[in-house]
C-alpha positions, 0 to 999 in steps of 0.5 A: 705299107706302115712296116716298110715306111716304119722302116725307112724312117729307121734307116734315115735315122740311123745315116751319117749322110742327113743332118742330126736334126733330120736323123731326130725327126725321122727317129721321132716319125718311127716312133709314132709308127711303133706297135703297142707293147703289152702294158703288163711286165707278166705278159711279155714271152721272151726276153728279146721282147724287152728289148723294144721296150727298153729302148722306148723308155730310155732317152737317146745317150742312155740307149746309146750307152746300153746298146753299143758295142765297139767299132762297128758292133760286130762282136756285140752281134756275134756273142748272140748269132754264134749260138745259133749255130750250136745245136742240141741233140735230144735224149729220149725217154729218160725221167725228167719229171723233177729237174734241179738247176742248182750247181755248187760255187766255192762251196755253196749251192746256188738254185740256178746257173743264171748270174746277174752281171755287173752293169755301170750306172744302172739309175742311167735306167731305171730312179732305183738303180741297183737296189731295184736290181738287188731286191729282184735278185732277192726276190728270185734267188740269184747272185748278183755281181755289183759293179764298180761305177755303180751308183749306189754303194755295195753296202746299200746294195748289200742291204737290199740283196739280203747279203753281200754281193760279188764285187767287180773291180774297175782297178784305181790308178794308183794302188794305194786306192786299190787296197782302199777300195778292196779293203771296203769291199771286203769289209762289207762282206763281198765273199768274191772280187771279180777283176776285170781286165778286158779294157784296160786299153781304153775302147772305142764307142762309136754307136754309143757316141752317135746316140749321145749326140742326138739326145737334145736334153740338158743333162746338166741336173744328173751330169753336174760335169757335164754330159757323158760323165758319170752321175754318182761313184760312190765306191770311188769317193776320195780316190783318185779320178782315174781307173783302169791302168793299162801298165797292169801286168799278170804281177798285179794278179799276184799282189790282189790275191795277197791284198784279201781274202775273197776269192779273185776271179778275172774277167774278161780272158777269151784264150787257152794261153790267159787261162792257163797263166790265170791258174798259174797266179792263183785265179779262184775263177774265170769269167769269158767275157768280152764286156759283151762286145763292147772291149775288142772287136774281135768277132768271136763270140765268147761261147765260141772261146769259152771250150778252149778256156774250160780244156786249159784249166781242166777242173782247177777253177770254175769258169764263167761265161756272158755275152749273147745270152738271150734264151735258156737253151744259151744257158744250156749250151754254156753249161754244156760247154763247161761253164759253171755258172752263165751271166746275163747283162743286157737283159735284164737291164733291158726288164730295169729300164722298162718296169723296174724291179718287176722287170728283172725279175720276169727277165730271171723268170723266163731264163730260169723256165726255159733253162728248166723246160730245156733240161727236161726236153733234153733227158737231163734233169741235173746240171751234172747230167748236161755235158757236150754229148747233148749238142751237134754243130749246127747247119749255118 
C-alpha cells in the first residue's frame, strides 16, 4: 500500500493538469515514503543504484537539468533500452584467468575503455565540481574529457588530474574567440580537443524547464543574472557571451585542424554519411553521441548508429561512443561494436551528486568490474579478443 500511494504521489507530481504547488506537496509526500538507501558509497551494487540517490540530493532545477532529455525523453530513453536488445554469446573453456582492459589511444595504453564525459557546470552537483571529478580520474586511472561551461578551469582541473585532460569545445561565435580559447587549451597542455557539433541548432529542454520551475529557492547567490544562467565560465572570460554558431559548416573543421596541433575529434556524428566526410577533413576521431539524448530526438539510440559510423571509416580513425551506458556488459557490446573507447556521463554525476569524489570513483569501480568480469565470462580476456562474433540480436 505505501509502494502504490508512493506512486501515485509521483504521478500528481509529475501532471501539468494540478497547480505547481500541488505538484510540489505531493513531490514532498513522495519523499517522506522513500526507502533508506545505504549511507556508505562501498555499499551501493549497481550503478543505476546512484540514480535515486542523486536525485534526492539535488534541488529541483538542478535534477531537472541532469535529467532531461529533449522533447519527450524518447531518445534519453532509448540510448539505455536499445542494449537491452543486443545479446551475447558466450565462448566456453577459453583461459580467462587474467583478463587485460587496456586499449592503445593516439598511441598511448590507457588501463581501460571507460572515458569520463564532459559534463557542463558540475558545482551545480557537488562544492568541488570538476576537481572532485579529476581526483577520481586520478585516482582510478582514467581519461577525462573537460567541458567547455565547466566551472573551473582546464589548468585547475589539469592540476588535480595529474595531467592535462581532453577538451571539449562548445565553439565561440566569433572565431577570433575560437583561436583564443583554443590557443588556451593547447597551452595547458590538452593533447585532444573534442568539437562537438550536436546542438549547434539550439534544443528544446522541456523536462529540465518543468523542473526548474518548481525549484522554489532564490538562486540569486550562485545565479548572479538569475536563474537558469550559468554560475561561473571560466574558460569563456573575456570572450564574447555567445557560443555554438549554427552557420558552422565541414569548413570549420578544415580551419580547426589548422589552428593546433592536438588531435580534433568531432562529437556528436550518429550517420555513415558524416563519418566519412568527418575523415575527409582530417577528424583524428570520432565521438557517436547524441548529447545523451538531449540534442535531437531521434529515437535512435547511439549503440544503434554506432556500426554504421565504424563500417564508414573502416580503421582510419578511432571511434567513440556514449549514451545509455549503464552496465559493463554496455561497454562490452560497444567494444564489440567497434568502439575504441566508451564514455559514461550520467553515472557518474549521478556518484558526484551524491558523495563527491568517492562516488565517481565506486561508479568507475563498478564499470571497470563488471567490463572485466564480462570479458571473462565471455572467453575474451583482451579487448582485441572482443569483436561481433560474441553478440546475437536479442528476442524484444
Amino acid at each position: 500500500m505505501t509502494s502504490d500511494r508512493r506512486q501515485f504521489l509521483l504521478f500528481v507530481a509529475g501532471s501539468v493538469a494540478v497547480a505547481p504547488s500541488v505538484r510540489l506537496l505531493a513531490q514532498q509526500l513522495a519523499a517522506s515514503h522513500e526507502s533508506a538507501l545505504p549511507a556508505n558509497v562501498n555499499d551501493f551494487l549497481q550503478v543505476m543504484d546512484f540514480e535515486e540517490a542523486a536525485r534526492r540530493a539535488l534541488p529541483p532545477a538542478h535534477w531537472g537539468y541532469l535529467a532531461t532529455g529533449v522533447e519527450d525523453d524518447l531518445t534519453l530513453k532509448m540510448n539505455v533500452q536499445a542494449f537491452r536488445h543486443i545479446g551475447l554469446r558466450p565462448s566456453r573453456l577459453v583461459d580467462v584467468s587474467k583478463a587485460d582492459t587496456s586499449v592503445d589511444v593516439f598511441g598511448s595504453i590507457w588501463e581501460t575503455p571507460i572515458v569520463i564525459c564532459p559534463v557542463s557546470s558540475q558545482r551545480a552537483f557537488h562544492a568541488e565540481g570538476e576537481l572532485a571529478t579529476a581526483r577520481a580520474a586520478r585516482a582510478k586511472h582514467h581519461t577525462m574529457v573537460l567541458s567547455s561551461f565547466t566551472t573551473y578551469s582546464v589548468e585547475e582541473v589539469a592540476k588535480s588530474l595529474g595531467q592535462p585532460p581532453w577538451y571539449q569545445l562548445y565553439m565561440p561565435m566569433e572565431w577570433t574567440d575560437t583561436e583564443r580559447l583554443v590557443k588556451r587549451v593547447e597551452d595547458a597542455g590538452c593533447p585532444a580537443i573534442v568539437w562537438t557539433v550536436d546542438v549547434l541548432a539550439g534544443r528544446n529542454t522541456p523536462t529540465a524547464v518543468r523542473l526548474a520551475r518548481e525549484d522554489t529557492r532564490t538562486c540569486t547567490a550562485c545565479h548572479t543574472h538569475g536563474a537558469g544562467t550559468f554560475i561561473h565560465r571560466p574558460m569563456y572570460e573575456g570572450l564574447g557571451p555567445r557560443n555554438n554558431p549554427p552557420n558552422a559548416t565541414w569548413s570549420y573543421v578544415d580551419r580547426l585542424k589548422k589552428l593546433t596541433r592536438m588531435k580534433v575529434l568531432l562529437k556528436g556524428l550518429e550517420s555513415a554519411e558524416d563519418a566519412r566526410l568527418a575523415v575527409e577533413h582530417g577528424a583524428d576521431g570520432l565521438v557517436v553521441s547524441n548529447h545523451g539524448g538531449r540534442a535531437t530526438e531521434t529515437l535512435r539510440a547511439t549503440i544503434d548508429c554506432l556500426p554504421d559510423v565504424v563500417a564508414a571509416v573502416n580503421g582510419r580513425v578511432p571511434v567513440f561512443v556514449d549514451g545509455g551506458v549503464r552496465h559493463g556488459t554496455d561497454i562490452y557490446k560497444a567494444l564489440a561494436l567497434g568502439a575504441r573507447g566508451v564514455g559514461i556521463g550520467r553515472p557518474y554525476i549521478w556518484g558526484l551528486s551524491a558523495f563527491g569524489q568517492e562516488g565517481v570513483e565506486r561508479v568507475l569501480d563498478i564499470l571497470r568490474a563488471e567490463l572485466t568480469l564480462t570479458m571473462r565470462q565471455m572467453g575474451t580476456p583482451t579487448v582485441k579478443d572482443i569483436t561481433a562474433a560474441r553478440l546475437a540480436r536479442a528476442s524484444a
